[in-house]
N, C-alpha and C positions, 0 to 999 in steps of 0.2 A: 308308503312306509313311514315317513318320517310326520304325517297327519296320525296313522295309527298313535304313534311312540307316543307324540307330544298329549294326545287324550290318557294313554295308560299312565304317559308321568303324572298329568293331573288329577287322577283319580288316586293315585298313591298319596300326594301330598293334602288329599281333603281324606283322605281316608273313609270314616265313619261320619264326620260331622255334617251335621250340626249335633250328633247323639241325644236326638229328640225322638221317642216314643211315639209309633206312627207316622213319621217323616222320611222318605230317601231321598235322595240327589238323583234328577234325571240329566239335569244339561245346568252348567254353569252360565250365568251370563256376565258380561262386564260390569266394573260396580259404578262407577262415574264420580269416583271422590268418595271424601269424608269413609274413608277407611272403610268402604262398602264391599259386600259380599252380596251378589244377588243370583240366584238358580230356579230354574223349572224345578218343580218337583212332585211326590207323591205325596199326598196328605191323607190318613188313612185309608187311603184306594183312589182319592180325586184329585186330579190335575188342580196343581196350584202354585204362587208363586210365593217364595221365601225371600226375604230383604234384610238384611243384616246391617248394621253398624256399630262400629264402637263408641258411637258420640250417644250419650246417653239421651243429649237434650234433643237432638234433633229427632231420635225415634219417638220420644215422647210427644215430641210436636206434633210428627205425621199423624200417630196414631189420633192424638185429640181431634185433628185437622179433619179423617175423615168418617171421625164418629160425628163432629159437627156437621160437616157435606151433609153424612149421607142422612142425617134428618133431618137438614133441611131440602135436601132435594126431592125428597118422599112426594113433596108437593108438587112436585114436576114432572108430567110425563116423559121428559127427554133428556132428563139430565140424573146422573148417577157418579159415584164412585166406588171403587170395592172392598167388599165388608172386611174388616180384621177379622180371620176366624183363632185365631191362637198368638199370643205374646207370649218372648221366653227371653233370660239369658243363657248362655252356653257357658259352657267351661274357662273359653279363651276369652272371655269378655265381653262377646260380640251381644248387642240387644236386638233381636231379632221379632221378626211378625210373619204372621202366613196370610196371604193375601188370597181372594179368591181371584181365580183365574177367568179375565175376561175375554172372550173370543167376539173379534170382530174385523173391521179394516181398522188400519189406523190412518190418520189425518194425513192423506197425499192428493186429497182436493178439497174445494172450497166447502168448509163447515162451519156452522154459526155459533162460535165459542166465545164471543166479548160478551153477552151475557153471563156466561156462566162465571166466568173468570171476575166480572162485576160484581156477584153477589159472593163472591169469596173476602173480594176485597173489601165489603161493605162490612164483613161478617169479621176483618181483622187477620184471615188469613192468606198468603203466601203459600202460591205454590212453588215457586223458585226455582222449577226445571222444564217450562215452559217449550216443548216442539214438536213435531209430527206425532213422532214414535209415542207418545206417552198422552194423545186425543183420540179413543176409540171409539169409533162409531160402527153400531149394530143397526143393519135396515130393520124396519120394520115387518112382522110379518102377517104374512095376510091383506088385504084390500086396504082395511083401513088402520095396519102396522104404525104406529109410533118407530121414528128412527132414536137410538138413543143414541146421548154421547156421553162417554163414560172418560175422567180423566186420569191420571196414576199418575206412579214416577215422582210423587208429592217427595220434593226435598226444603220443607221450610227454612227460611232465613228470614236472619235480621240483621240492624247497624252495624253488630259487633262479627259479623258473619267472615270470615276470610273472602276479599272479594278474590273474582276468576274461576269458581268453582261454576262448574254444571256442564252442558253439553258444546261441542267445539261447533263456533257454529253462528250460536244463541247467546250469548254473555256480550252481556253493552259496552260498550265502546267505553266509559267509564272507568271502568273495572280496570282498566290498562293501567289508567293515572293513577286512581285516587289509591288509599289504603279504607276505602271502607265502601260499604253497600247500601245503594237505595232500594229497598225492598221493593214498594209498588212500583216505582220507575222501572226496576229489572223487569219484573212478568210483563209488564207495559211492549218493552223492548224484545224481550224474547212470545210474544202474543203477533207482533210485527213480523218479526221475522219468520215465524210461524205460519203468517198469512203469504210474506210474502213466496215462502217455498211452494206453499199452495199455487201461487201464479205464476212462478217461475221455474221450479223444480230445483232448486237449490238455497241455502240461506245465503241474504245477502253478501256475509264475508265467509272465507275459510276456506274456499275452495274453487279450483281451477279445472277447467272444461280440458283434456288434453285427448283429441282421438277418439270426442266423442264421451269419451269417460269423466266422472267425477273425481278430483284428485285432492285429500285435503293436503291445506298448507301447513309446510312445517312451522313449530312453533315461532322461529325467531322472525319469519315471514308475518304471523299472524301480530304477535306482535306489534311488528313496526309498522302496517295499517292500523289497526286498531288504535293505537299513538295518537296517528298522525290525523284518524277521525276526529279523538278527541280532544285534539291542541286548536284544530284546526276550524273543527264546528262544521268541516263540513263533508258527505257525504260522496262514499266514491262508487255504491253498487251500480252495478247494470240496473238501465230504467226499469219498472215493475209490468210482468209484462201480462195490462189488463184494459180492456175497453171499458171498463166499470170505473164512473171517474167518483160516485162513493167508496168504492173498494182503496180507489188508488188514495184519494184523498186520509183515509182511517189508519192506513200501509203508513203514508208520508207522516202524518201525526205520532202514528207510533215507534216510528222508525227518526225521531229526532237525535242526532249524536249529542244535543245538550241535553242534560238529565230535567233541569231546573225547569224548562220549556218545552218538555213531553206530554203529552194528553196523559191524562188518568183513565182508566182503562171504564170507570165508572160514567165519564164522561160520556163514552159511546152508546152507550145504549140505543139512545135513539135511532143507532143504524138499524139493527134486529126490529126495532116498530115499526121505521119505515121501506124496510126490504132490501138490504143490501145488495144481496145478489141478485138483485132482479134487473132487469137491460136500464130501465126507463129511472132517473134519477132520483130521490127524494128530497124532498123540499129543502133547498138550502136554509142555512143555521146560522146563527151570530158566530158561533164559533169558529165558521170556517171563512169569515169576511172581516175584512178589514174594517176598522173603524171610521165614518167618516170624517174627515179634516172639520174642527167646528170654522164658520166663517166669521171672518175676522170682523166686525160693524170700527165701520169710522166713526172716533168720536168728534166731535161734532164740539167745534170750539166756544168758548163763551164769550 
């Protein structure tokens, strides 16, 4: 009864909106900040999804963000994003998009996305909502099927960005302290921990195993970890839990509580050349070895 109520109250207070010609409301979703509205919906008769905000700039970003993707990934067999079919404002201010609707799994095992996430970064864009829910992979079909992986969820940021904002979970340790945002460091960090739920089944902070169950932490909880990461520099998740000691090593890199001293997500690549996920190692890299001590020569007196 009281699951009924709480749907009929919500359909009372959205009423008609978005009062778009050819649009209805099938199912709301949560917005995740920045004054967001996001719903399933009908879009002249095809499942699609609607994304609202009142931040003018940041809709403008998305939108530019995956008309840039998605020509450049045309060139990719396996990498996509989805098309803007309609841009509007509404009544109440909201600047809104209809997004086509992608059906696939989403990212809850191991997927080769530091590529993809590299040629954004090379390209100057910021996805800045970086974790499972929002990496869809479609198998391929047929023998010789391409799997794709399709990314969404695009909430660009920059310096001047409010940090804290995006999924509970994924937002770096940073974000605690400072008052401002490292753009690429963020997806860096939330790319990390991305991976590491992939191996672990949970993100490194946020949440608590209780009975079996998943339980997130209340804010003041999450908080005062995340603080203490980043006063402290250092690291408190449960080990990563992977026989893959490339996998583990890209995790530890991008999983740095210091911003300054975090891999660039561009840097990786080479794991995708050399096979990450595959048992057998790829050839170790200067990057992942320490420097040797130069030797000291005696000088030799006159």
């Amino acid at each position: 009864m009281a699951a009924a109520k709480s749907k009929a109250v919500a359909k009372n207070v959205m009423g008609n909106w978005p009062n778009r010609d050819g649009i209805s409301l099938v199912k709301m979703r949560p917005g995740g900040g920045w004054e967001q509205r996001k719903a399933l919906i009908s879009y002249h008769g095809e499942p699609s999804i609607l994304k609202c905000t009142k931040n003018a700039k940041h809709h403008n970003s998305e939108v530019d963000a995956l008309g840039t993707l998605g020509h450049i990934f045309k060139q990719a067999d396996n990498l996509c994003v989805p098309r803007v079919l309609d841009s509007f404002i509404t009544k109440d201010k909201y600047h809104c998009m209809v997004l086509e609707l992608v059906l696939g799994f989403t990212l809850r095992e191991y997927v080769h996305v530091p590529k993809a996430i590299g040629i954004m970064h090379r390209e100057g864009i910021i996805h800045g909502n970086i974790n499972p829910d929002n990496i869809i992979v479609q198998p391929g079909k047929g023998k010789n099927g391409v799997t794709k992986i399709t990314f969404v969820g695009f909430e660009p940021v920059n310096k001047r960005t409010k940090p804290g904002l995006g999924t509970h979970g994924y937002i770096p340790p940073e974000e605690y302290t400072e008052h401002k945002v490292y753009p690429y460091k963020r997806d860096a960090w939330m790319l990390g921990a991305t991976l590491y739920f992939a191996a672990n089944g949970t993100p490194p902070y946020g949440y608590t195993k209780k009975r079996g169950k998943l339980t997130p932490l209340k804010a003041e909880a999450m908080q005062h970890t995340m603080k203490k990461v980043a006063k402290t520099g250092k690291n408190s998740f449960q080990p990563v839990n992977t026989k893959n000691k490339a996998l583990l090593g890209m995790i530890t890199q991008l999983l740095n509580s210091n911003a300054a001293n975090r891999i660039n997500v561009e840097e990786i690549d080479w794991y995708w050349r050399d096979g990450l996920f595959f048992d057998d190692l790829p050839p170790k890299r200067p990057h992942f070895k320490k420097k040797p001590k130069k030797s000291r020569k005696k000088r030799r007196e006159g």
